[in-house]
C-alpha positions in Angstrom: -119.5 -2.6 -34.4 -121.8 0.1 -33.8 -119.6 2.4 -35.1 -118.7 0.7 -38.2 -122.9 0.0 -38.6 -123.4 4.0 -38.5 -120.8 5.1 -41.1 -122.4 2.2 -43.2 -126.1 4.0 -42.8 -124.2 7.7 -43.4 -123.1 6.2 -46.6 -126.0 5.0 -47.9 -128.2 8.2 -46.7 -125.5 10.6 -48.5 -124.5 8.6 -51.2 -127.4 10.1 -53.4 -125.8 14.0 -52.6 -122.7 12.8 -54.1 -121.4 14.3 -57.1 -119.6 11.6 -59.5 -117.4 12.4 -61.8 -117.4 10.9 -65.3 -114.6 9.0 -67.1 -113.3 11.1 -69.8 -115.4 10.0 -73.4 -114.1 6.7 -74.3 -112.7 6.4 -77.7 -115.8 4.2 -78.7 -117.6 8.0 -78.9 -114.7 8.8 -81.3 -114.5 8.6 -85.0 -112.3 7.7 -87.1 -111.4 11.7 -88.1 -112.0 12.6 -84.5 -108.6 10.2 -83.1 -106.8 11.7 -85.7 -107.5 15.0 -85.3 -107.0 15.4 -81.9 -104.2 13.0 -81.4 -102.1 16.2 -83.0 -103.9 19.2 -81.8 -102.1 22.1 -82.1 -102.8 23.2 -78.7 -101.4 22.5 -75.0 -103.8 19.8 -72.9 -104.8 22.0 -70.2 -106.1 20.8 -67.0 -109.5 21.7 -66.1 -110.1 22.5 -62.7 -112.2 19.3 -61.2 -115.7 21.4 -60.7 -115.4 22.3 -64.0 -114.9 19.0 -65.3 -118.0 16.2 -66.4 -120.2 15.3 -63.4 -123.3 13.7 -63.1 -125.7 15.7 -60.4 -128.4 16.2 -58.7 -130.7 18.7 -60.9 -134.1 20.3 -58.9 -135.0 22.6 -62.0 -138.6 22.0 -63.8 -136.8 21.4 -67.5 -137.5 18.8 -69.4 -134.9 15.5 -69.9 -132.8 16.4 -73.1 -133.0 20.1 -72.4 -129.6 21.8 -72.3 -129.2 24.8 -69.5 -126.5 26.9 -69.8 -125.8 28.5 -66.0 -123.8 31.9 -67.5 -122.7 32.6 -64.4 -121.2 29.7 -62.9 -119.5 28.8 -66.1 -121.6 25.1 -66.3 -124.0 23.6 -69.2 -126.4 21.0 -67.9 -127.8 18.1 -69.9 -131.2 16.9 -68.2 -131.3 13.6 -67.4 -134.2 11.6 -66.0 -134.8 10.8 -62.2 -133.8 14.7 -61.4 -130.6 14.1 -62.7 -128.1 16.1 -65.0 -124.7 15.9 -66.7 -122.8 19.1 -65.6 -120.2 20.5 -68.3 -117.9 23.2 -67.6 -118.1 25.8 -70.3 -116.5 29.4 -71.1 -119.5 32.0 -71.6 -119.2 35.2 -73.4 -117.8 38.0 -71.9 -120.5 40.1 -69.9 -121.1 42.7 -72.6 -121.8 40.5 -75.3 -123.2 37.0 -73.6 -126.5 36.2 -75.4 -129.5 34.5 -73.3 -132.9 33.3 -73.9 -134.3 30.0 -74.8 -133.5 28.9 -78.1 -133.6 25.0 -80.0 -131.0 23.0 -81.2 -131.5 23.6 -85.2 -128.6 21.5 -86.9 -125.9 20.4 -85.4 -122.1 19.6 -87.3 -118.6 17.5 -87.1 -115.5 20.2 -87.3 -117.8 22.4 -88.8 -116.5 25.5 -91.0 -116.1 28.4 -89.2 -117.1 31.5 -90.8 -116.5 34.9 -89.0 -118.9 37.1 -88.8 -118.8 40.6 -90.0 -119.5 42.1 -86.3 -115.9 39.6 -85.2 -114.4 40.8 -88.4 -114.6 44.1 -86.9 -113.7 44.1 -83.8 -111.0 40.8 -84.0 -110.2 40.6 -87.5 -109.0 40.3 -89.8 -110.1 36.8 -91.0 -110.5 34.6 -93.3 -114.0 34.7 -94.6 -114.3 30.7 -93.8 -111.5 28.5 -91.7 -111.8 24.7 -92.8 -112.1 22.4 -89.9 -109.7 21.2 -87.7 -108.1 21.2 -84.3 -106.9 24.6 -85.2 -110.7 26.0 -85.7 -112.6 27.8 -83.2 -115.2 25.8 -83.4 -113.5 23.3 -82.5 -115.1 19.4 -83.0 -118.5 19.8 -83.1 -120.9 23.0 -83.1 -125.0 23.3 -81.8 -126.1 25.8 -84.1 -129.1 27.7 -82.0 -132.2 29.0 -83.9 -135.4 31.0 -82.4 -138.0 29.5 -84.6 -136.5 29.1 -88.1 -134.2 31.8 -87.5 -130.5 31.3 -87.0 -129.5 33.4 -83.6 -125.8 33.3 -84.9 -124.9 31.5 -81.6 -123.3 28.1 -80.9 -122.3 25.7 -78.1 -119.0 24.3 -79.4 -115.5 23.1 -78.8 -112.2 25.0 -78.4 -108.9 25.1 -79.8 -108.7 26.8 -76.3 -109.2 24.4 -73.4 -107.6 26.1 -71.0 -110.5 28.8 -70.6 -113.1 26.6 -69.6 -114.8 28.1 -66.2 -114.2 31.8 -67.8 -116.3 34.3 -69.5 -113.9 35.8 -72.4 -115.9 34.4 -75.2 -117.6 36.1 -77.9 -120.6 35.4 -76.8 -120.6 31.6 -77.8 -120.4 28.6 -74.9 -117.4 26.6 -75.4 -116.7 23.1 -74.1 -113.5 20.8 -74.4 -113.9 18.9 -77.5 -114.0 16.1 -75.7 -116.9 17.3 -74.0 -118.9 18.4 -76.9 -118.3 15.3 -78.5 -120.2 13.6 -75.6 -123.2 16.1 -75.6 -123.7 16.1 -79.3 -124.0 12.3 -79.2 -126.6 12.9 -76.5 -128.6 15.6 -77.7 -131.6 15.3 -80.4 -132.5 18.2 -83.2 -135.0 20.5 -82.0 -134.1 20.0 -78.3 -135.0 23.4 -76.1 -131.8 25.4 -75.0 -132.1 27.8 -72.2 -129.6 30.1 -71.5 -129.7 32.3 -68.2 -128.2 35.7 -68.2 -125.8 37.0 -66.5 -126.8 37.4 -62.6 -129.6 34.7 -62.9 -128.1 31.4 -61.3 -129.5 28.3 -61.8 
């Protein structure tokens, strides 16, 4: 009995260190365009490492709740939550050289937006077409957080993927990437205007 009465106080001490993992979105956080779109994706389902996939943890930072942080080097987007808590993404980060950091806001945010190369991709990637249309087959991917300094578009996004299977890399272009599924559940979360901080490479959080 006094056994069974001390694992029963272990788990109740602990049980606030555990991590949880989150259901995958449920289709209620789907529209309409979203179930058909991604019921034929024209890429593999890849399976995302389990630390890499949606958890909700224990957060000790100072941001505010509804603040994104973007943790370059471990590969993981938080969403504050109240209570010291946080929703932990797994992302793919730019590659080293041209990984963007700072704080930035969440200035508009879209549904399988356009994607529109820019000349800087153009050149080193290209060609492309000047705009891709939306779809499961754009980079972009579902939905895209468009980050602006001030009024000032910083030409950076947090988006989806037509590539799952990098998430926990850094081979990006400099943009964070999440499963769609992921950035589906984040964009319903997050508000316009919301503070983005993104630490650089060799600052943890």
């Amino acid at each position: 009995m006094m056994g069974r009465g001390l694992a029963l106080l272990l788990v109740v001490l602990l049980g606030g260190c555990v991590q949880t993992t989150l259901a995958p979105s449920s289709n209620a956080s789907l529209t309409a365009r979203d179930r058909q779109l991604l019921a034929h994706a024209p890429y593999a389902q890849a399976s995302i490492p389990e630390t890499y996939r949606r958890h909700i943890v224990d957060y000790t930072r100072k941001e505010q709740p509804g603040t994104i942080l973007v943790d370059t080097n471990a590969r993981y987007l938080y969403y504050v939550l109240p209570g010291g808590k946080a929703i932990r993404y797994g992302v793919t980060v730019g590659e080293e050289a041209l990984a963007w950091s700072g704080v930035a806001t969440v200035g508009r945010m879209a549904e399988w937006p356009d994607w529109i190369p820019t000349a800087e991709i153009q050149a080193r990637l290209g060609p492309y077409p000047k705009r891709v249309a939306g779809g499961p087959a754009n980079p972009l991917g579902a939905r895209a957080i468009y980050l602006y300094e001030g009024n000032k578009d910083t030409l950076y996004r947090i988006h989806g993927t037509n590539q799952p299977e990098y998430i926990g890399q850094a081979m990006s272009s400099g943009c964070i990437r999440m499963t769609n599924e992921d950035v589906i559940d984040l964009v319903n979360r997050v508000k316009l205007g919301a503070i983005v901080v993104v630490l650089p490479p060799g600052r943890s959080a």
